[in-house]
NULO-350432 format. One line per field, with one value per atom (N, C-alpha, C): residue number from 1; residue in three letters; atom name; x negated, y negated, z negated. Coordinates in nm, 3 decimals, m for minus. Example, Ala and Ser with C-alpha at 12.3 -4.5 7.8 and 13.67 -1.06 7.14 Angstrom:
% residues 2
i	1,1,1,2,2,2 $
aa	ALA,ALA,ALA,SER,SER,SER $
at	N,CA,C,N,CA,C $
px	m1.319,m1.230,m1.320,m1.285,m1.367,m1.290 $
py	0.569,0.450,0.330,0.225,0.106,m0.003 $
pz	m0.780,m0.780,m0.780,m0.708,m0.714,m0.787 $
END
This chain:
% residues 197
i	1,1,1,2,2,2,3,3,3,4,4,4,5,5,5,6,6,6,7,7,7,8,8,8,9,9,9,10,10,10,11,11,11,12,12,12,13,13,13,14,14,14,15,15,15,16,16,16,17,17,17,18,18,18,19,19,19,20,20,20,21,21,21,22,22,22,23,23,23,24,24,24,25,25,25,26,26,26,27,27,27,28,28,28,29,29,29,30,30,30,31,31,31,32,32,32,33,33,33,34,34,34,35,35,35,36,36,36,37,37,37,38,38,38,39,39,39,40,40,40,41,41,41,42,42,42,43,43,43,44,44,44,45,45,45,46,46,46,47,47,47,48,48,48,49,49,49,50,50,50,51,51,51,52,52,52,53,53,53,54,54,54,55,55,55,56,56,56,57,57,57,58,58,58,59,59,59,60,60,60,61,61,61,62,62,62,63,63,63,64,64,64,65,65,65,66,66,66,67,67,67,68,68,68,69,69,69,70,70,70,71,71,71,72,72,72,73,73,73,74,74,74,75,75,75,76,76,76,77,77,77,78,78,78,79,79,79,80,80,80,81,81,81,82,82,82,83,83,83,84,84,84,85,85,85,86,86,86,87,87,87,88,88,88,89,89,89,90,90,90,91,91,91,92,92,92,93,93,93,94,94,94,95,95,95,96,96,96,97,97,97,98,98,98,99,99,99,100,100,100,101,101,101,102,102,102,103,103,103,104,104,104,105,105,105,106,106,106,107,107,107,108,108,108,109,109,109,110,110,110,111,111,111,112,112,112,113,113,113,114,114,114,115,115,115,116,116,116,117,117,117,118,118,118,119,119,119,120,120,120,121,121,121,122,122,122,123,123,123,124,124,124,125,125,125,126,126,126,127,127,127,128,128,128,129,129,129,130,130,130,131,131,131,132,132,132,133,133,133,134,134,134,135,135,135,136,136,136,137,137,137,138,138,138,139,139,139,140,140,140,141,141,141,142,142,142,143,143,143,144,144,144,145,145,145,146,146,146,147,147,147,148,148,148,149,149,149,150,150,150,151,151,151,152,152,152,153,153,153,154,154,154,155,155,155,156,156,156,157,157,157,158,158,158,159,159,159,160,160,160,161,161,161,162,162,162,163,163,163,164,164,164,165,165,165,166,166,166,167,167,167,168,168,168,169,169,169,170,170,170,171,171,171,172,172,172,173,173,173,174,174,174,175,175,175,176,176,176,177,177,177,178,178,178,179,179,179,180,180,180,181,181,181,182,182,182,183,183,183,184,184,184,185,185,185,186,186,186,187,187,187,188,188,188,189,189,189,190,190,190,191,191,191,192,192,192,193,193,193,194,194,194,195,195,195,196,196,196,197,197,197 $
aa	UNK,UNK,UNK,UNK,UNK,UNK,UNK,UNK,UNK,UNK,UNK,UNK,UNK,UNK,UNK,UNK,UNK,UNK,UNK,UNK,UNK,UNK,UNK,UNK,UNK,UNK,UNK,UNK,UNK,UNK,UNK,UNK,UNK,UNK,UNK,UNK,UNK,UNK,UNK,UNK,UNK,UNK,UNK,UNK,UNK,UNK,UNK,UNK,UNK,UNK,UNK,UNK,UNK,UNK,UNK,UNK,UNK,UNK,UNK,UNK,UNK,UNK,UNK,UNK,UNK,UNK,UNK,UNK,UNK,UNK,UNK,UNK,UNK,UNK,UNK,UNK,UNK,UNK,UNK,UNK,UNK,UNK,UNK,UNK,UNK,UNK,UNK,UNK,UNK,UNK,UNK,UNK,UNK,UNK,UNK,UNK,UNK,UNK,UNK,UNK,UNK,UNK,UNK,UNK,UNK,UNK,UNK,UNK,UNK,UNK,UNK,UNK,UNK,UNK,UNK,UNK,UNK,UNK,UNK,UNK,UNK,UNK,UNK,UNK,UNK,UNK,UNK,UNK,UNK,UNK,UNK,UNK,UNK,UNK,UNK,UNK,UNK,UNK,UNK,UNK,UNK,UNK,UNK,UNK,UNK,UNK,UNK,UNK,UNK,UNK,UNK,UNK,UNK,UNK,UNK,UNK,UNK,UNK,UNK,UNK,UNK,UNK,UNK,UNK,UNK,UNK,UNK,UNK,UNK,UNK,UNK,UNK,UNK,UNK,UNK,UNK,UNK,UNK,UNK,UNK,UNK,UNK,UNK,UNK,UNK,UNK,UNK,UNK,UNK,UNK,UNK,UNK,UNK,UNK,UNK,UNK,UNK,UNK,UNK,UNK,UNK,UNK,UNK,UNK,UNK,UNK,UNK,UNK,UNK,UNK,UNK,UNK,UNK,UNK,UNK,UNK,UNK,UNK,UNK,UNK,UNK,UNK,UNK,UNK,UNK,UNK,UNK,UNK,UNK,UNK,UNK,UNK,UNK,UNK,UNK,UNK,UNK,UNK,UNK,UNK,UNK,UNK,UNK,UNK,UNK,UNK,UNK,UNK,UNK,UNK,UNK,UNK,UNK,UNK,UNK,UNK,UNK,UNK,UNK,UNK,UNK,UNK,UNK,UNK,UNK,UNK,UNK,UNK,UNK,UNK,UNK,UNK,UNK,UNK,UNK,UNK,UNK,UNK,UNK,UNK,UNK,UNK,UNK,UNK,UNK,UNK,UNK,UNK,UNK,UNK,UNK,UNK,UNK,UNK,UNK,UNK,UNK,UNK,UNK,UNK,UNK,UNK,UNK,UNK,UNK,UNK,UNK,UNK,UNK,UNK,UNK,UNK,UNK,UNK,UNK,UNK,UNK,UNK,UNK,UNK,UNK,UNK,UNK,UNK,UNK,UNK,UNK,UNK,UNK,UNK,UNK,UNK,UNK,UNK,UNK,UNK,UNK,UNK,UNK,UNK,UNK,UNK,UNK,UNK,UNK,UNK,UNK,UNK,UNK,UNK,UNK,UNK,UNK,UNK,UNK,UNK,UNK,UNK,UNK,UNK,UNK,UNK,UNK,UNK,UNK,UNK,UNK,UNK,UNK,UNK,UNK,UNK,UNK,UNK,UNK,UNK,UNK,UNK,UNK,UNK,UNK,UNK,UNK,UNK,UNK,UNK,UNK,UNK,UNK,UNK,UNK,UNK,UNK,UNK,UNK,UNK,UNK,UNK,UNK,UNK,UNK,UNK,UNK,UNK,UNK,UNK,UNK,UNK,UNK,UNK,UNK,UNK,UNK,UNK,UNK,UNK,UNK,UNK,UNK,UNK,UNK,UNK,UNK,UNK,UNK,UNK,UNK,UNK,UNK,UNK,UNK,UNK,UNK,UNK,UNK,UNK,UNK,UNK,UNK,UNK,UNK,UNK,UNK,UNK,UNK,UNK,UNK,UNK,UNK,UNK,UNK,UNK,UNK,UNK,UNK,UNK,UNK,UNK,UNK,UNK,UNK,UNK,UNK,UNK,UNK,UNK,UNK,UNK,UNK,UNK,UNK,UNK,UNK,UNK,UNK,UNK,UNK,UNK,UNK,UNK,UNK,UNK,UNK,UNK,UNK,UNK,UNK,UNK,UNK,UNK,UNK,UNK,UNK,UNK,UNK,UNK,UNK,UNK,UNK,UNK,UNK,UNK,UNK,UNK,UNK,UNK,UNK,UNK,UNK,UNK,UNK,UNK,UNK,UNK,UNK,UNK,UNK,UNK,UNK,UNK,UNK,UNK,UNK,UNK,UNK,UNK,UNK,UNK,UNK,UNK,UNK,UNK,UNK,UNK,UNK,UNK,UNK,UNK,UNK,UNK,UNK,UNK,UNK,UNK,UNK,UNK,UNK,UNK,UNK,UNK,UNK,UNK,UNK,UNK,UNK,UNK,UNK,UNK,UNK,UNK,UNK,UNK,UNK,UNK,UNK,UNK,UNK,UNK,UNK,UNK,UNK,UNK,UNK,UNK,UNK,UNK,UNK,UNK,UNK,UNK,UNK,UNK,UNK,UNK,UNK,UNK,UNK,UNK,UNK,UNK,UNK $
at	N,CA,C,N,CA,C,N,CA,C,N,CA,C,N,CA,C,N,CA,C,N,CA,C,N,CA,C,N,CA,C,N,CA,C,N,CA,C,N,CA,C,N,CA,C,N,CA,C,N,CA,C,N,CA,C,N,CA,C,N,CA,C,N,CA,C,N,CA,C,N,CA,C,N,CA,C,N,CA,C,N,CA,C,N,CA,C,N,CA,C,N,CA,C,N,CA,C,N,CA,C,N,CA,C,N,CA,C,N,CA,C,N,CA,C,N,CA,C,N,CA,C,N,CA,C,N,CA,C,N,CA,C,N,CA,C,N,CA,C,N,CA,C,N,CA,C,N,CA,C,N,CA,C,N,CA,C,N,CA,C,N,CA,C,N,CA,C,N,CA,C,N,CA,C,N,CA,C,N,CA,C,N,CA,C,N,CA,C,N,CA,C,N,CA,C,N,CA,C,N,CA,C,N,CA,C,N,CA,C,N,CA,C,N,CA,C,N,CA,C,N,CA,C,N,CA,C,N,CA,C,N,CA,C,N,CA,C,N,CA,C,N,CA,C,N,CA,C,N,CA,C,N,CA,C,N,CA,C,N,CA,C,N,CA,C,N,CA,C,N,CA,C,N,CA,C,N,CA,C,N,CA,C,N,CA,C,N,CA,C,N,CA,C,N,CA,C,N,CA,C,N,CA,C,N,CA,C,N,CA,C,N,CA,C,N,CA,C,N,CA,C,N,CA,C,N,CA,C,N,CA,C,N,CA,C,N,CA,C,N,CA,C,N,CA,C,N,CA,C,N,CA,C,N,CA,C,N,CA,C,N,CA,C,N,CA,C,N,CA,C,N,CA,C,N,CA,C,N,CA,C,N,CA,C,N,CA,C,N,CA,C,N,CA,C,N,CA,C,N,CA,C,N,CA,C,N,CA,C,N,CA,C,N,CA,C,N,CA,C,N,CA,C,N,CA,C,N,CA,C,N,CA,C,N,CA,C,N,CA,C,N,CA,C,N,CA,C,N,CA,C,N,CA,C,N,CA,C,N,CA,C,N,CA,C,N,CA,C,N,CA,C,N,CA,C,N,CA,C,N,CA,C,N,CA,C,N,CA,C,N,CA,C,N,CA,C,N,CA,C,N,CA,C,N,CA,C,N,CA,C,N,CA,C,N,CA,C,N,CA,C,N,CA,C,N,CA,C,N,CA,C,N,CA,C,N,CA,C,N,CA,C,N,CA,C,N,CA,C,N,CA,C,N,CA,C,N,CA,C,N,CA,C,N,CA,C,N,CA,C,N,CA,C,N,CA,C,N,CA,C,N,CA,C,N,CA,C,N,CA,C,N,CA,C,N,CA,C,N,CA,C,N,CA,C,N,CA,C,N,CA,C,N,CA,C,N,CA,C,N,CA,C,N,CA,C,N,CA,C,N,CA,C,N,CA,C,N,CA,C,N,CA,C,N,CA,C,N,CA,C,N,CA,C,N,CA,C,N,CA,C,N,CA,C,N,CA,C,N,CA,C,N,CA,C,N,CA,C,N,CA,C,N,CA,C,N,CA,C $
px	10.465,10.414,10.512,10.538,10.622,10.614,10.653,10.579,10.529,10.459,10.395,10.298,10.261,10.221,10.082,9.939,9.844,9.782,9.705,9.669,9.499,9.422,9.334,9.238,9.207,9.110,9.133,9.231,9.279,9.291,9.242,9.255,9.124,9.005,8.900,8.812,8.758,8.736,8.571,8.500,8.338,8.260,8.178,8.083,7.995,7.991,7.892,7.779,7.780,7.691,7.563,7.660,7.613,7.474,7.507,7.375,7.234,7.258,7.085,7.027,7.137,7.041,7.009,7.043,6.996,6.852,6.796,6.620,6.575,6.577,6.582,6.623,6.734,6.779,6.723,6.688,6.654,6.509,6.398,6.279,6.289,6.366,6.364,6.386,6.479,6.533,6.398,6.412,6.299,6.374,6.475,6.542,6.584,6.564,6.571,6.760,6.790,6.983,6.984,6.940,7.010,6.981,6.864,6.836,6.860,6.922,6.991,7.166,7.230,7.356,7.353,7.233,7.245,7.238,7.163,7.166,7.311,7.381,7.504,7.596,7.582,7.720,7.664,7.553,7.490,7.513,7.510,7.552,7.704,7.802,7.927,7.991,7.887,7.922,7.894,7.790,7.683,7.840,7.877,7.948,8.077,8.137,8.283,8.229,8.116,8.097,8.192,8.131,8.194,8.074,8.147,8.055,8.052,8.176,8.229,8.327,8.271,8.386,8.488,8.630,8.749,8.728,8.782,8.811,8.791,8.912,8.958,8.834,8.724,8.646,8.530,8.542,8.453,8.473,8.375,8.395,8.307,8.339,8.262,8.203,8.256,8.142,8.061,8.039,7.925,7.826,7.861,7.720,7.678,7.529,7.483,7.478,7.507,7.553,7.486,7.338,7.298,7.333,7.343,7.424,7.559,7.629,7.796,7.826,7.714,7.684,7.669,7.574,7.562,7.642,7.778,7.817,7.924,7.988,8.123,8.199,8.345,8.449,8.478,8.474,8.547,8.735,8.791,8.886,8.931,8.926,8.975,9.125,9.177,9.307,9.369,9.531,9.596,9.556,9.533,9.511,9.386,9.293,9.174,9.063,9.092,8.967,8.963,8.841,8.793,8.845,8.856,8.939,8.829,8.773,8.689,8.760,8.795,8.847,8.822,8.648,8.600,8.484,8.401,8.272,8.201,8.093,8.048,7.952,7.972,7.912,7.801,7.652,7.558,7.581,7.638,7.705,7.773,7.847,7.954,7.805,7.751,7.618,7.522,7.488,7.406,7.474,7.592,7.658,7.693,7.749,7.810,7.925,7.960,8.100,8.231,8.322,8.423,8.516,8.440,8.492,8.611,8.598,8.712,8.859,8.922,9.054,9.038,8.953,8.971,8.866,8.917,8.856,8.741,8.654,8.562,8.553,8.542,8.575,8.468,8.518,8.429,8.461,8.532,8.557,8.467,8.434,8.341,8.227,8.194,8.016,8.007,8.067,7.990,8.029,7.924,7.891,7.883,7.767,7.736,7.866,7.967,8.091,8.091,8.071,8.099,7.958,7.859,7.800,7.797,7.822,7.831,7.984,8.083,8.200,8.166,8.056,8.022,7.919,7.867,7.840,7.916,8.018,8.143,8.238,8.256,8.254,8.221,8.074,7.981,8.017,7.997,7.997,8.157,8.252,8.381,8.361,8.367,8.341,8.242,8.138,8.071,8.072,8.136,8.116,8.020,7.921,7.773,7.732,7.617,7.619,7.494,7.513,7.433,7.352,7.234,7.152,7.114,7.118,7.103,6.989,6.922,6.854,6.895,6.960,7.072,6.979,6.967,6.911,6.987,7.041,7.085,7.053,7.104,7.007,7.095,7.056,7.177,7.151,7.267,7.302,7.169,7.049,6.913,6.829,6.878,6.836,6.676,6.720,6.636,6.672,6.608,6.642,6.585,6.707,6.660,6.692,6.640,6.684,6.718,6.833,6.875,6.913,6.868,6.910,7.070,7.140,7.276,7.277,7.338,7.384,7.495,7.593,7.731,7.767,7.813,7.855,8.016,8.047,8.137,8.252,8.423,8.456,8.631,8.670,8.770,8.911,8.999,9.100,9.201,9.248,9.339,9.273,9.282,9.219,9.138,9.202,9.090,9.003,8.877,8.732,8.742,8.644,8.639,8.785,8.854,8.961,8.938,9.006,8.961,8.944,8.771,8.700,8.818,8.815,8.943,8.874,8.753,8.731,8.530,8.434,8.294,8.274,8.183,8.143,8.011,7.957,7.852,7.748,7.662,7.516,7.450,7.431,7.351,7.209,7.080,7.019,6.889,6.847,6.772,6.617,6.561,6.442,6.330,6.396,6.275,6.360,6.233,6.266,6.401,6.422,6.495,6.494,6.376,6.370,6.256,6.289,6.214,6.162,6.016,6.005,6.071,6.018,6.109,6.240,6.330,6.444,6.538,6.614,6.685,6.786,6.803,6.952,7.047,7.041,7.184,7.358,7.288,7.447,7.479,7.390,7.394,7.501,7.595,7.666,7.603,7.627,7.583,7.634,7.550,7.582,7.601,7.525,7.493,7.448,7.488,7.433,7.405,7.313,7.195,7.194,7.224,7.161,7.050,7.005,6.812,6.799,6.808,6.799,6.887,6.864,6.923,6.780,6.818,6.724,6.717 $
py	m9.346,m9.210,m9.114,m9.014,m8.883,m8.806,m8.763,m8.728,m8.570,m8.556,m8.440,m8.451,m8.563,m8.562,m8.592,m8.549,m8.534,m8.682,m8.710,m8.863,m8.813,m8.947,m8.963,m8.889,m8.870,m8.789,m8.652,m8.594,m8.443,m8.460,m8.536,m8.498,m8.499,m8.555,m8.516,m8.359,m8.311,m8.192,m8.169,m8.122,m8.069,m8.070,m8.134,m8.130,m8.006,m8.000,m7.881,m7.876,m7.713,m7.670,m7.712,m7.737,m7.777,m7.646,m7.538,m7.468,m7.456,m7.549,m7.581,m7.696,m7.783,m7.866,m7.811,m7.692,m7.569,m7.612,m7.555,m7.494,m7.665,m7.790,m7.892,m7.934,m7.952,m7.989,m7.893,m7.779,m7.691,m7.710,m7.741,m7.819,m7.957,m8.019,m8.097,m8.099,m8.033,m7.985,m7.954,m7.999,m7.958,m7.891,m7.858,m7.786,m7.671,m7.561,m7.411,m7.420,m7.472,m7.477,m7.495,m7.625,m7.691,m7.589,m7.556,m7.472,m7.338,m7.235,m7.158,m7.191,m7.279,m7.315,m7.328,m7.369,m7.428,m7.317,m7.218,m7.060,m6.991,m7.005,m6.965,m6.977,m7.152,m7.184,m7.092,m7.124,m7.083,m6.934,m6.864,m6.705,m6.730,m6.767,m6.767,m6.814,m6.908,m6.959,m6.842,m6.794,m6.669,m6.570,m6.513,m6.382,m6.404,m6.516,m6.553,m6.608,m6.628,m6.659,m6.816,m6.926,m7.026,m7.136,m7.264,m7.423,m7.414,m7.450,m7.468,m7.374,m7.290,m7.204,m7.254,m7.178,m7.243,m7.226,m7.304,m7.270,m7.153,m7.056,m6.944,m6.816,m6.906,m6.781,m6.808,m6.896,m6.942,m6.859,m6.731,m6.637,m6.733,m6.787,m6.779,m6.650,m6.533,m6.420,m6.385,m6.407,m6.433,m6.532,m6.635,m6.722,m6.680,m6.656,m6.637,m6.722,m6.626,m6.691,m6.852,m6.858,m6.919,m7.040,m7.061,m7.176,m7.267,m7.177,m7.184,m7.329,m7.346,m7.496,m7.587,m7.560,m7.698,m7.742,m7.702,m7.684,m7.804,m7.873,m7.914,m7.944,m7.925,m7.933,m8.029,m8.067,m8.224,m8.243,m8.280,m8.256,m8.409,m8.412,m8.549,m8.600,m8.690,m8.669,m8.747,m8.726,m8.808,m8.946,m9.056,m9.198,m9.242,m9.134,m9.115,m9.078,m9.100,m9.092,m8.964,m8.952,m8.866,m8.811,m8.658,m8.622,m8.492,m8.497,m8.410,m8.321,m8.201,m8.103,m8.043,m7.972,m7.928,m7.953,m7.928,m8.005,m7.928,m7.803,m7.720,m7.783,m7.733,m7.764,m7.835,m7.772,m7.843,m8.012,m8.050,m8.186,m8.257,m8.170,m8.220,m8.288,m8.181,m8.201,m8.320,m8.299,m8.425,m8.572,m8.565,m8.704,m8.754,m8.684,m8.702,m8.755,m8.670,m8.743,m8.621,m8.603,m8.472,m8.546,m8.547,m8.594,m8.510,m8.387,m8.293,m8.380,m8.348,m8.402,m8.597,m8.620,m8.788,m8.779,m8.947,m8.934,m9.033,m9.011,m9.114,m9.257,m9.325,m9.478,m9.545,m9.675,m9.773,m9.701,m9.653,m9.675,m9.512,m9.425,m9.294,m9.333,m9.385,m9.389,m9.579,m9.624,m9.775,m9.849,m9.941,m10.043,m9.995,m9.839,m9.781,m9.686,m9.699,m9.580,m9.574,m9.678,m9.685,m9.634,m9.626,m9.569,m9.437,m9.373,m9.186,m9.216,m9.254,m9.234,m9.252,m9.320,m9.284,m9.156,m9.109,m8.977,m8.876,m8.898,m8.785,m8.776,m8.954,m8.959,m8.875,m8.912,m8.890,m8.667,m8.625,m8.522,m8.440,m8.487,m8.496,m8.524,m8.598,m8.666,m8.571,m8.574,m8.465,m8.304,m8.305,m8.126,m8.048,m8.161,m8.101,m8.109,m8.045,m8.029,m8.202,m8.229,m8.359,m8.358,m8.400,m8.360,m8.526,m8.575,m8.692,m8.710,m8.781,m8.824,m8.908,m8.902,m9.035,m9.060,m9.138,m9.234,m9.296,m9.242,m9.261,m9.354,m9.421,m9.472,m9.460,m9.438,m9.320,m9.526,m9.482,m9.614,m9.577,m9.517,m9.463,m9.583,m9.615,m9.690,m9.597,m9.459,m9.363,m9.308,m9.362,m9.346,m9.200,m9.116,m8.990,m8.942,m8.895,m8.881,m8.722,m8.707,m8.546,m8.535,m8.433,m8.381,m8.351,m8.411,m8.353,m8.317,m8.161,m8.178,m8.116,m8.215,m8.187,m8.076,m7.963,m7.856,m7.859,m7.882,m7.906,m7.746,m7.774,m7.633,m7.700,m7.645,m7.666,m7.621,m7.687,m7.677,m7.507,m7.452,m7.266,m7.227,m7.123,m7.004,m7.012,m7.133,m7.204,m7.228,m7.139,m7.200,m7.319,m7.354,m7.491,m7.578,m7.610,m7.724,m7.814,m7.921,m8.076,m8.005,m8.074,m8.058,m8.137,m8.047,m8.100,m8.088,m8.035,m7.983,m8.000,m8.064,m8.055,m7.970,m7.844,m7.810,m7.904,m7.944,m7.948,m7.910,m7.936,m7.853,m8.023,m7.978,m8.094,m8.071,m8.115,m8.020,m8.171,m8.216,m8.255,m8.270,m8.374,m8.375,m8.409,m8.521,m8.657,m8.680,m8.675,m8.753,m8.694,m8.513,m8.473,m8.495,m8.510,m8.523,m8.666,m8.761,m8.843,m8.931,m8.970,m8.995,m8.944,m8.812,m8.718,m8.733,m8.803,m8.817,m8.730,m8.672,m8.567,m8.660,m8.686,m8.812,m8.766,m8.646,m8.565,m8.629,m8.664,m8.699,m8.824,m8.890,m9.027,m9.050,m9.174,m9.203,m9.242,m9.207,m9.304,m9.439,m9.521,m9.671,m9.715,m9.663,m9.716,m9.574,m9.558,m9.448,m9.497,m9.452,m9.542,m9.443,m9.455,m9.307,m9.374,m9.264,m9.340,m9.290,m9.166,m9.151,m9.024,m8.969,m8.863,m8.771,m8.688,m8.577,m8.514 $
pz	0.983,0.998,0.931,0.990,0.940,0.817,0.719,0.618,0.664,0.588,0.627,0.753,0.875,0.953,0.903,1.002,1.009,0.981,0.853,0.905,0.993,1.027,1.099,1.077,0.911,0.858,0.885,0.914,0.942,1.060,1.135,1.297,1.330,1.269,1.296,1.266,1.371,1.426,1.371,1.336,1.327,1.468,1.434,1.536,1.603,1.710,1.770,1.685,1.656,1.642,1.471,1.332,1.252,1.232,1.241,1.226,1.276,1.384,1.435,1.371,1.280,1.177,1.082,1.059,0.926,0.816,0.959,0.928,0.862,0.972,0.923,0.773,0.787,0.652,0.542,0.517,0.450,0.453,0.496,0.505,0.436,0.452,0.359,0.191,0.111,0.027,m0.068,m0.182,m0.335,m0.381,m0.440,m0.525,m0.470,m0.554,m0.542,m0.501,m0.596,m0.644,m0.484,m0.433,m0.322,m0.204,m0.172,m0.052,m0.085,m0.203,m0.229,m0.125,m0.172,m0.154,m0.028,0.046,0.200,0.280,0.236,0.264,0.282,0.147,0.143,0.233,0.279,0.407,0.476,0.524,0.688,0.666,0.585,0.554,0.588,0.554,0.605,0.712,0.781,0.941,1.003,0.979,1.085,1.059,0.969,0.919,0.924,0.975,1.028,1.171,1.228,1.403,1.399,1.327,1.292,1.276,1.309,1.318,1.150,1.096,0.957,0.926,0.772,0.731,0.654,0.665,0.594,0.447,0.356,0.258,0.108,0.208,0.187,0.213,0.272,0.293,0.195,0.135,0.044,m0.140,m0.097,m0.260,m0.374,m0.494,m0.583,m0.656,m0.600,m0.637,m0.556,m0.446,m0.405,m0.440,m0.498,m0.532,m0.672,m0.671,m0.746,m0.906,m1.024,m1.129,m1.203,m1.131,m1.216,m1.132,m1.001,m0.946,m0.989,m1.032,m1.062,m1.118,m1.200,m1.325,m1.260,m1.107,m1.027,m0.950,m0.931,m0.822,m0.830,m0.759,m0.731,m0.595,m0.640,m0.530,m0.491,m0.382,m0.392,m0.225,m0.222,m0.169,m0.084,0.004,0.084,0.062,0.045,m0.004,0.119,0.146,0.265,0.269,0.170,0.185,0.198,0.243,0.286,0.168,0.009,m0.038,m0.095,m0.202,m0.214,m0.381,m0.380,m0.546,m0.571,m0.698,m0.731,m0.832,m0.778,m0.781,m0.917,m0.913,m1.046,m0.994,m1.148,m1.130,m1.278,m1.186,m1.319,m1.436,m1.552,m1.645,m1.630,m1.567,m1.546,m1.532,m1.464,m1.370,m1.496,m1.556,m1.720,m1.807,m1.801,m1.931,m1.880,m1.778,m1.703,m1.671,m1.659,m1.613,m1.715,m1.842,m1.962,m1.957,m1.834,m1.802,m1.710,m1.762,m1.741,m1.594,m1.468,m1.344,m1.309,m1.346,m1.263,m1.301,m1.152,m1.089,m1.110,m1.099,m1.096,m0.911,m0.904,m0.789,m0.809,m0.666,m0.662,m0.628,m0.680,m0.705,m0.791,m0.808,m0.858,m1.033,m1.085,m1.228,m1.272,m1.159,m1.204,m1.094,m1.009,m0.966,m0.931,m1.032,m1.030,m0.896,m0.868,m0.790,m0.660,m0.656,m0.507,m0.534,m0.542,m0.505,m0.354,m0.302,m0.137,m0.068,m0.078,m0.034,m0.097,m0.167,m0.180,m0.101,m0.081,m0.005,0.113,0.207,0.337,0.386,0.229,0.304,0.276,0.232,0.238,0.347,0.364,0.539,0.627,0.674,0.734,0.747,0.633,0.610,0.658,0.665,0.733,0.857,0.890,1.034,1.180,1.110,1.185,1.161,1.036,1.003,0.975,0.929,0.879,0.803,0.713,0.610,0.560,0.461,0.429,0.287,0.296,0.123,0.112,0.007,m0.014,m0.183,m0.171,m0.308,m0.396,m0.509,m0.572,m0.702,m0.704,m0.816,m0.940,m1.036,m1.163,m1.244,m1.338,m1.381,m1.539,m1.649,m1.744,m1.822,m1.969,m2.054,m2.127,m2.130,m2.210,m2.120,m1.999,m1.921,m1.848,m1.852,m1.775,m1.635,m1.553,m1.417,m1.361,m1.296,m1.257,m1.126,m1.061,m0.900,m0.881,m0.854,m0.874,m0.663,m0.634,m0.452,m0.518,m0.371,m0.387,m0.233,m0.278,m0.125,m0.091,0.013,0.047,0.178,0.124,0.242,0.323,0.442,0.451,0.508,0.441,0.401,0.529,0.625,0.662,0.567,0.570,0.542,0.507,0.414,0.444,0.519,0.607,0.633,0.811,0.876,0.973,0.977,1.012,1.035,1.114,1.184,1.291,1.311,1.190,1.204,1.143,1.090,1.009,0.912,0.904,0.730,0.600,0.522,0.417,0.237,0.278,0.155,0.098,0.026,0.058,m0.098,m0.075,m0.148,m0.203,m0.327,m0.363,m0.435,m0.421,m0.507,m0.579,m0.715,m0.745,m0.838,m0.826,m0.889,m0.935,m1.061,m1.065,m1.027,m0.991,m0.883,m0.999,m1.047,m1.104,m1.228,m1.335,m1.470,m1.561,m1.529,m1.670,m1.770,m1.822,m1.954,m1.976,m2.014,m2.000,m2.175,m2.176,m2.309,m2.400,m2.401,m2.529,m2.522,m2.475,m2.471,m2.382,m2.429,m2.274,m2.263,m2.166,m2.071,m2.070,m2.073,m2.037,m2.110,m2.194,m2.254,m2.257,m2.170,m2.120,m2.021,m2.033,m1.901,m1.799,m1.692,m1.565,m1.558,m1.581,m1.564,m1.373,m1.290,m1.173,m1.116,m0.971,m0.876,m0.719,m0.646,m0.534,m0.432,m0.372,m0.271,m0.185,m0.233,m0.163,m0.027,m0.015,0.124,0.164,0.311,0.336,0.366,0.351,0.346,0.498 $
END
């Protein structure tokens, strides 16, 4: 292959029409954070006349401040996997763990790394947006199920070209604070994705 040439993952295109799974996916969603954020894309598909918006059109002053904490970047890289960009505080304080610029793998989400890497897939592949329920389970040995959900962002200043980029929202569901104990500064030993939303 040429350097600089397109691998497979950058040749895949977004699927028709991610905004009529909107209302859906957003019916599903418990968390204020998550169906806030899901609002947001669909505000920037509608206001660029776009499946998936680029990048570049993506303001962090537009999202509202108290989101900012839940949020993370994550970036597809040429050898196909996945590099987490930044990853706001909230996510730092809850994981007890400083992910930004490492990627996702067995040595930061455990055993299930491959299943959160097929819905980042998944979320590439089709160009739609995906909310998932992940099941934690911290070294307190307190298991907590936080909604994540992955928005997908095309590549520089191209709306509808290969998804290159997933915004995320992550927002606790089940068991913050558990037996007096707050988890937060607990590592994640193990992560599950229970279902899709």
């Amino acid at each position: 292959m040429e350097t600089g040439a397109p691998s497979d993952a950058d040749q895949r295109q977004p699927a028709s029409d991610p905004l009529a799974a909107l209302a859906t996916i957003a019916g599903g969603l418990v968390s204020q954070v998550t169906r806030d954020m899901l609002a947001y894309w669909g505000s920037l598909c509608e206001r660029n006349g776009c499946r998936v918006p680029a990048r570049s059109q993506l303001d962090p002053g537009e999202i509202p401040p108290r989101l900012l904490p839940h949020l993370f970047l994550c970036e597809f890289t040429p050898d196909g996997g996945v590099l987490i960009r930044l990853q706001g505080g909230y996510l730092s304080e809850s994981a007890g763990q400083a992910l930004t610029w490492r990627r996702i793998d067995r040595q930061t989400f455990g055993d299930n790394a491959a299943a959160v890497l097929q819905v980042y897939a998944a979320v590439r592949d089709t160009g739609r947006p995906i909310a998932t329920h992940q099941r934690v389970l911290t070294t307190l040995g307190v298991p907590i199920v936080s909604e994540v959900l992955h928005l997908p962002f095309c590549r520089g200043d191209r709306p509808d070209g290969p998804v290159g980029f997933v915004l995320g929202a992550l927002d606790r569901i089940d068991n913050a604070v558990a037996g007096g104990r707050d988890a937060r500064a607990a590592e994640w030993t193990s992560i599950e994705v229970l279902r899709s939303v």
